[in-house]
C-alpha positions as CSV (number, residue, x, y, z in Angstrom):
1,X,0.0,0.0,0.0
2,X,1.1,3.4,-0.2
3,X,0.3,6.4,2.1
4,X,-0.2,8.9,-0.5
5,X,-2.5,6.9,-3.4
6,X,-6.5,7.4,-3.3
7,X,-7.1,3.9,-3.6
8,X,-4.8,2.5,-1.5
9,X,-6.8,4.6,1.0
10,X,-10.3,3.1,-0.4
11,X,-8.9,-0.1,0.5
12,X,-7.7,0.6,3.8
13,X,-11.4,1.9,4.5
14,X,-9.9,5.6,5.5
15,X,-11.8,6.9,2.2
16,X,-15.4,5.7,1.8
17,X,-17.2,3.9,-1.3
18,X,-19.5,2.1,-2.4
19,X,-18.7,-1.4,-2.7
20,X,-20.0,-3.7,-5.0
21,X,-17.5,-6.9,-5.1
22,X,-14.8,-7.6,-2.7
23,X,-12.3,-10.5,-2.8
24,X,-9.4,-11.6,-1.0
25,X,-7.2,-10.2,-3.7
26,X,-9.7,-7.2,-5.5
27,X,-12.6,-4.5,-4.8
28,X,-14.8,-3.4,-6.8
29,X,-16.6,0.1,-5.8
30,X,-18.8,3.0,-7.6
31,X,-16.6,5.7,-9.4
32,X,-17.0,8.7,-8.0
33,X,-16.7,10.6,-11.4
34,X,-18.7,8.1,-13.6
35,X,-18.9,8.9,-17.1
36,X,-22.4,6.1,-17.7
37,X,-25.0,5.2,-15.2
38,X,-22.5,2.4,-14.2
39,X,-18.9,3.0,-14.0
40,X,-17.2,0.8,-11.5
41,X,-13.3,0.3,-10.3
42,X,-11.8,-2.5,-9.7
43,X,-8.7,-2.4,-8.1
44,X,-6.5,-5.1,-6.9
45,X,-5.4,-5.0,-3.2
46,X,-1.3,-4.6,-3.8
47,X,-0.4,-1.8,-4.8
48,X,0.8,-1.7,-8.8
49,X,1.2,1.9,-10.3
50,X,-0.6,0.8,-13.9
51,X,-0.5,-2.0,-16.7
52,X,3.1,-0.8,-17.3
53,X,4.0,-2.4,-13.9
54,X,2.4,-6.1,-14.6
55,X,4.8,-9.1,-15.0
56,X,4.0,-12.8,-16.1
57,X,3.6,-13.3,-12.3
58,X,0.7,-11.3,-12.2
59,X,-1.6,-13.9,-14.2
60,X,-3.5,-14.8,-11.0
61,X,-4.0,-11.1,-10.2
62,X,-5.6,-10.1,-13.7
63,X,-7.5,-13.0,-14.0
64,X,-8.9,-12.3,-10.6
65,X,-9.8,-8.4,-11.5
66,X,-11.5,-9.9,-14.8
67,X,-13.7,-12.0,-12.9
68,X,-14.4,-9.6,-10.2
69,X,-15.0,-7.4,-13.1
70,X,-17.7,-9.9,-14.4
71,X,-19.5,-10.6,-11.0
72,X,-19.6,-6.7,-10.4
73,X,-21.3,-6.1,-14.0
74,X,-23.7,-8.8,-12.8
75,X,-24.6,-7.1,-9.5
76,X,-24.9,-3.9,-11.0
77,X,-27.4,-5.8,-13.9
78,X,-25.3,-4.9,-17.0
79,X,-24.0,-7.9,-17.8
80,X,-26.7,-9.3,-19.9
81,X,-27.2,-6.2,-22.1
82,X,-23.2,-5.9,-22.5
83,X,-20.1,-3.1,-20.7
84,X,-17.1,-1.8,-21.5
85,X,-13.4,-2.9,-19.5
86,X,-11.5,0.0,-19.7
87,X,-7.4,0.1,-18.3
88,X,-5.5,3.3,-18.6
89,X,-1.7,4.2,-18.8
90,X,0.0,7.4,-18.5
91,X,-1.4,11.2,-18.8
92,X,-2.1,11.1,-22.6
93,X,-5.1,8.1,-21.4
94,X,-5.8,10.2,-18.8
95,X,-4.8,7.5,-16.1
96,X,-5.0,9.7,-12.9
97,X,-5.1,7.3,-10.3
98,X,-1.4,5.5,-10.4
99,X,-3.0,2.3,-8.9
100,X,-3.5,-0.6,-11.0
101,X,-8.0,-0.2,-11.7
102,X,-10.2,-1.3,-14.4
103,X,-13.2,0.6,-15.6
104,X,-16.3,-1.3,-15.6
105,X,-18.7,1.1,-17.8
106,X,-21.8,0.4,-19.0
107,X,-25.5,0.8,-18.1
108,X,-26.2,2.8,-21.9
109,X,-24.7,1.9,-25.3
110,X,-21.8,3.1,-25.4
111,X,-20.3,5.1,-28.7
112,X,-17.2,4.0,-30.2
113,X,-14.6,5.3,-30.6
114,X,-14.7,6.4,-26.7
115,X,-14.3,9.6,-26.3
């Protein structure tokens, strides 16, 4: 975990949410921005700065936020009528969390390309 990164506090309960799907390795919470009626995080529980920081090792991990991912879209009754999984890197994607999170979006159709 680190002191200074939002989620890390999410997880550590000293910042509230709304939680939707929680694991022994993952959490999956409301976004507090959302950009669809549904927009979810899921974050893993060990801190990893973004995609740029996974290694083979981490196979477990992203199968585990995929189907936490899949189980939240379920709870949140998108996932028969379809959502979008959504992982961002750098400032250009506008990644401004550096804590590994997917985007669950969905709840609408959704436009391509995103915008």
């Amino acid at each position: 975990m680190s002191e200074a990164c939002v989620f890390c506090k999410v997880l550590s309960g000293e910042l509230p949410s709304r939680g939707v799907v929680s694991t022994e390795a993952c959490y999956a919470f409301a976004d507090v921005a959302p950009v669809a009626p549904t927009h979810l995080l899921v974050v893993p529980r060990v801190h990893l700065d973004d995609a740029e920081a996974i290694e083979a090792s981490h196979g477990g991990l992203l199968a585990e936020m995929f189907s936490v991912a899949r189980a939240a879209a379920a709870a949140e009754g998108i996932a028969g009528t379809g959502y979008r999984l959504v992982l961002n890197v750098g400032e250009d994607a506008q990644n401004s969390v550096r804590h590994l999170h997917m985007h669950v979006i969905g709840g609408r159709r959704l436009g391509w390309p995103p915008g």
